[in-house]
C-alpha positions in Angstrom: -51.3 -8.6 -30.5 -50.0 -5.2 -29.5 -51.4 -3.1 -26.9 -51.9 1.0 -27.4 -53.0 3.4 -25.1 -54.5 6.5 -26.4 -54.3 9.2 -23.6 -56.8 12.2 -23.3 -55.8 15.1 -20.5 -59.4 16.5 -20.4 -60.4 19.4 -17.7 -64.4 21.1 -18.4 -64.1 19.2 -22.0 -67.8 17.9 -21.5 -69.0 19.4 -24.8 -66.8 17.4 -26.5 -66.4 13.8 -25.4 -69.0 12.5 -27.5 -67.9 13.6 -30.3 -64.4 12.9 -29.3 -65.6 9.3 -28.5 -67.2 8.8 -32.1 -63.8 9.5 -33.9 -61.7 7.4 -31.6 -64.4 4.2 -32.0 -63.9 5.0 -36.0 -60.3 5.1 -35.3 -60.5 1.5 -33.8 -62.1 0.0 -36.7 -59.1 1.1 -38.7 -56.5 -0.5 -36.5 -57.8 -3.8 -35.6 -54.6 -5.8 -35.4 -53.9 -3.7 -32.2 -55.4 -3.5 -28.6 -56.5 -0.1 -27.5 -57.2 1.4 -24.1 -59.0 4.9 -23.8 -57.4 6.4 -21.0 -59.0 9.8 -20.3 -57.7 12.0 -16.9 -59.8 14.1 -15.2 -58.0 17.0 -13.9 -60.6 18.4 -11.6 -63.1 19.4 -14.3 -65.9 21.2 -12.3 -68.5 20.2 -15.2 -69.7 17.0 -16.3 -67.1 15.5 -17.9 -66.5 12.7 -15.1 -69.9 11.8 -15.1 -70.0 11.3 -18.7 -66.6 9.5 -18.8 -67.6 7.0 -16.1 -70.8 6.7 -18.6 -68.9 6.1 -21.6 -67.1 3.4 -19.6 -70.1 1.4 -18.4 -70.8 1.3 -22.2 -67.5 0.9 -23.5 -65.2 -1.6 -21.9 -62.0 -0.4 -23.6 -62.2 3.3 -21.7 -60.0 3.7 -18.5 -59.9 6.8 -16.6 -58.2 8.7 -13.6 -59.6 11.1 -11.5 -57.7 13.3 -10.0 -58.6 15.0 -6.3 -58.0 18.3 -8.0 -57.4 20.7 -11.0 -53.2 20.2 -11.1 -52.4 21.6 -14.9 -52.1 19.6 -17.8 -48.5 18.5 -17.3 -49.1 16.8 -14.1 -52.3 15.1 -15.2 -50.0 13.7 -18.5 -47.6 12.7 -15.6 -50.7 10.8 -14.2 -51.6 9.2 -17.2 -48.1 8.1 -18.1 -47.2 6.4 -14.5 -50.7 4.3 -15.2 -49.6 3.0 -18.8 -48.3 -0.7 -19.4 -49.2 -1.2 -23.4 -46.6 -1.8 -26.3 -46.9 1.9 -26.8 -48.8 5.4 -25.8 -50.5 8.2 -27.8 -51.1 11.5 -26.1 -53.8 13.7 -27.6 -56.0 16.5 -26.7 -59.8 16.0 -25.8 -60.6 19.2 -28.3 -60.0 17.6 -31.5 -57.8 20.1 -32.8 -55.4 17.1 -33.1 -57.2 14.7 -35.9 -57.1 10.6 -34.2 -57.4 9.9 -37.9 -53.6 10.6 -38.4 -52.7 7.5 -35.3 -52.9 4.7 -37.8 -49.3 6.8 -39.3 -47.8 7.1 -36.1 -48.5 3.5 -35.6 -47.0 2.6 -39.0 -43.8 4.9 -38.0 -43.1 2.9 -35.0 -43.6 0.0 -36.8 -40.9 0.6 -38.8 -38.7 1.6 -35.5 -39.1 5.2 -35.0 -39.9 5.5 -30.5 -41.3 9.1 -30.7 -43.6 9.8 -33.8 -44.4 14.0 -33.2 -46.8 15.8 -35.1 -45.5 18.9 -36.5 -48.3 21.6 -37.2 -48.1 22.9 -41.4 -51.1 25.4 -39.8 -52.9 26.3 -36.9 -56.1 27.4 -38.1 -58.4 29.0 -34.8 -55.6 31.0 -33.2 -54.5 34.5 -33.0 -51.7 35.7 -35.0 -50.5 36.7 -32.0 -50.5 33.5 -30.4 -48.7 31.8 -33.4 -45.9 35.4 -33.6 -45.4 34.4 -29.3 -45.2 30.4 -30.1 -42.6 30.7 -32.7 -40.5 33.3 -30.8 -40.7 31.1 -27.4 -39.6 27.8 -29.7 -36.6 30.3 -31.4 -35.9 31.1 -27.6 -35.9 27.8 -26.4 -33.9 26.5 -29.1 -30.9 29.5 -28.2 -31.2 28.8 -24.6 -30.8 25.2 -24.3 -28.6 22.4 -25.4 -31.6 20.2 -26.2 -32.8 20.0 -29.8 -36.5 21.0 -29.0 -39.4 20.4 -32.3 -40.6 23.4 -33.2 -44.5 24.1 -33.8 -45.1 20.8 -32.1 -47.2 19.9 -29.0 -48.1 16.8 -27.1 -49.7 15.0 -30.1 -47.3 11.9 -29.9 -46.9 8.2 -30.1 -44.5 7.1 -27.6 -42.4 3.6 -27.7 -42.7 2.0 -24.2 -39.0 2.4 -23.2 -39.5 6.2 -24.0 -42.7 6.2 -21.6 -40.5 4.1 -19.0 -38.0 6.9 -19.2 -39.8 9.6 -18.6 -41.7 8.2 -15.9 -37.8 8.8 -14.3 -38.8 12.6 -14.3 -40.1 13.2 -11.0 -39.9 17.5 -10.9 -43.0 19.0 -9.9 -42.5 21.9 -12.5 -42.8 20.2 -15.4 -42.7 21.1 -19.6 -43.7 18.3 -21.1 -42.2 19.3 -24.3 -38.8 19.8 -23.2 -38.9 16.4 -21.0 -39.5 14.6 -24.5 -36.8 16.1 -26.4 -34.5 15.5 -23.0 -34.9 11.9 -23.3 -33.7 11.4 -27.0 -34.2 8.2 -28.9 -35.3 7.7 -32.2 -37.5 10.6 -33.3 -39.8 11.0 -36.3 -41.6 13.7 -37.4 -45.3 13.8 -39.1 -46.9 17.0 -40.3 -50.7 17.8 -40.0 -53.0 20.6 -40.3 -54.5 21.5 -36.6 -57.8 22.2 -36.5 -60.0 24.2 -34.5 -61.3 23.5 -31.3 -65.0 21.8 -31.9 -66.5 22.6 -29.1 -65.6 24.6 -25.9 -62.8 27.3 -25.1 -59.6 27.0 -24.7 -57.9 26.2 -21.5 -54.9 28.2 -22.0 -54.9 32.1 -21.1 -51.9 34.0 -21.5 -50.8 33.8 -18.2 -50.7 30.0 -17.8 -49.2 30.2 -21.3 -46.4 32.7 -19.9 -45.9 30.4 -16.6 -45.1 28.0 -19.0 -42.5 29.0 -21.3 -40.6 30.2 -18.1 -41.2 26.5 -16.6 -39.7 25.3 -19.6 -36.7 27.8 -19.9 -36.0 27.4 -16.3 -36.3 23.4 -15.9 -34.0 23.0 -18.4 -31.3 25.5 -18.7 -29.3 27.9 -16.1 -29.0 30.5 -19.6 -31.3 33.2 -17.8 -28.3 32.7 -14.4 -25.8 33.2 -16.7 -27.3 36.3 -18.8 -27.8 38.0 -15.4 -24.1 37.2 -15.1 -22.7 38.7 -18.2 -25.3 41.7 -18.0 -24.3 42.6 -14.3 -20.6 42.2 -15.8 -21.2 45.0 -18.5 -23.4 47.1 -16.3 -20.5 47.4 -13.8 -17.8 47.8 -16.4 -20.3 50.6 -18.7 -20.3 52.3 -14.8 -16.5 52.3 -14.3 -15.9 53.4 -17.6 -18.2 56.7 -16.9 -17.0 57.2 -13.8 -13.4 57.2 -15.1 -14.9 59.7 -17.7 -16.5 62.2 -14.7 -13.1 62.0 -12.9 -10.9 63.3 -15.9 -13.1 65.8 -18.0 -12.9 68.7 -15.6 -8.8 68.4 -16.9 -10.1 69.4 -20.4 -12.0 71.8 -19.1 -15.6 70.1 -19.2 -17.5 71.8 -16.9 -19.0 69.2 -14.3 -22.6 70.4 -13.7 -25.0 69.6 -11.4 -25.6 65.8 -13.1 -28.5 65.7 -11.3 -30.4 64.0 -14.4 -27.7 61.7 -15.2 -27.2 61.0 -11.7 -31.2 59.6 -11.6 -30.5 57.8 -15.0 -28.0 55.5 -13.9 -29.7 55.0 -10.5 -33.0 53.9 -12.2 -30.6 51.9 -14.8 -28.7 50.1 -12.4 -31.4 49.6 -10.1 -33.5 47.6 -12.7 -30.7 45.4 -13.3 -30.1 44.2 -10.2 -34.1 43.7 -9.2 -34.0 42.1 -13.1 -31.2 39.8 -11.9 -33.1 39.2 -8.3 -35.9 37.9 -10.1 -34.3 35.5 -12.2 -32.0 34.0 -9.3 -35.3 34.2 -7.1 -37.2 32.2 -9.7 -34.7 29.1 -9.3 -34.4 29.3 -5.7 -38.5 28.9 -5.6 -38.1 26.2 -7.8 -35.7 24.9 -5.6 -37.9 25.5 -2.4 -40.5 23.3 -4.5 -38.6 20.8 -5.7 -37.0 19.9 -1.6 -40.3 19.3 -0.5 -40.7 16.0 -2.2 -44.7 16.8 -2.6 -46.2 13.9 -4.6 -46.9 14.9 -8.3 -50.7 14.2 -7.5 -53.3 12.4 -5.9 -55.3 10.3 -7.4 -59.5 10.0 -5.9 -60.4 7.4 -8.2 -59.2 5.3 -11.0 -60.9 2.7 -13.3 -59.0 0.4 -15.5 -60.7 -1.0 -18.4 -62.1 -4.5 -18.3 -60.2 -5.6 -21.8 -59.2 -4.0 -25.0 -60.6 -4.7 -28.8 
């Protein structure tokens, strides 16, 4: 019999779990020819949600969890997860229920038939902002320009993953992490499902703008040198627009063009030139603190407690 472990990254998701909990034991009466594990990692929550995982273990012996010393992001605490995983195969969803478990059983066929990463695709996000969806789809379209890795579009972590796909990305050891580019980096057989997302049932969302922003240049940045190069090639034409006008100033006063006092001109191309170089600052500075992070050798996290489930059913 094979062995599947369904993942759940939860931080302050205590209004949740029992619901969350319901649909996953429904979920297990669907797929009995399998053993699951419910492996849930606490990422520092600062409500209840340990205390009710450990009590949904002592009742349920199928339920592993990992709690983590701190609150390190969602990325590291998959990273957790995924270093702790020895079944057949691994399922990644959110605590929030905006992913349905009801669609496993078709990952499950999928892999079945061969396919080692099973993605849901989202048809519809129903609960977000159309601002949110305008900011996803442009970051995907940006992505997609920037890098030389086929990333899915209008797909998340909501996954089933073969275990030779887990065992390769456990070789990703970077401490700024995008999950999402690291499972298009590795390759191997994909296969896409699509699904309607739901909204969140209970609680708020974890993800501000900010920590959405600090992504997207986490997974630009850990996966391409485009934004080195585009400083590059816009320094380049900066300079040669300059010597251009420069050339210009020198000659016109031989056709008679009076010169002036260019005092506003002067200003624009100071201010011009100026943002350029602080834009291009910033970008090189952005991979040189990534660099700074990554020579440290910091471990990923650190784990205060982890409880592995007595068997699966």
């Amino acid at each position: 019999m094979k062995s599947i472990t369904i993942m759940i990254p939860a931080y302050n998701e205590a209004p949740v779990l029992d619901k969350l909990h319901d649909r996953l034991d429904n979920l297990a009466k669907t797929v009995t020819d399998y053993k699951l594990e419910f492996l849930f990692i606490n990422d520092g929550s600062t409500d209840d949600t340990l205390s009710l995982i450990k009590q949904m273990a002592h009742k349920d012996r199928r339920i592993s969890y990992i709690n983590l010393s701190r609150n390190f992001g969602k990325e590291i605490a998959m990273a957790a997860g995924i270093d702790h995983v020895t079944s057949d195969a691994l399922v990644i969803i959110d605590a929030d229920l905006q992913d349905p478990p009801e669609l496993i059983p078709n990952m499950i066929k999928l892999w079945e038939e061969g396919y080692d990463d099973v993605y849901a695709k989202r048809q519809s996000r129903d609960g977000e902002t159309w601002f949110k969806k305008f900011t996803s789809k442009l970051y995907y379209l940006l992505l997609q320009k920037l890098t030389r890795v086929s990333i899915q579009k209008d797909t998340g972590d909501f996954r089933l993953l073969d275990k030779r796909v887990v065992e390769a990305i456990r070789q990703f050891r970077e401490s700024q992490r995008n999950a999402k580019a690291i499972f298009s980096q590795v390759g191997f057989n994909k296969k896409e499902i699509l699904y309607d997302r739901d909204p969140r049932v209970a609680g708020e969302t974890k993800w501000s703008y900010p920590k959405l922003v600090d992504l997207a240049i986490s997974g630009i940045t850990s996966f391409t040198t485009a934004p080195l190069r585009i400083a590059s090639v816009l320094g380049m034409t900066v300079s040669l627009v300059a010597f251009v006008y420069i050339i210009y100033l020198v000659i016109r006063p031989l056709f008679g063009v009076p010169t002036g006092d260019g005092y506003s001109s002067l200003m624009a191309v100071i201010l011009f030139l100026g943002g350029v170089q602080l834009l291009s600052l910033g970008v090189i500075g952005e991979y040189i603190g990534r660099i700074f992070n990554e020579t440290k050798q910091r471990p990923l996290y650190l784990i205060e407690e982890y409880h592995q489930a007595k068997h699966s059913k």
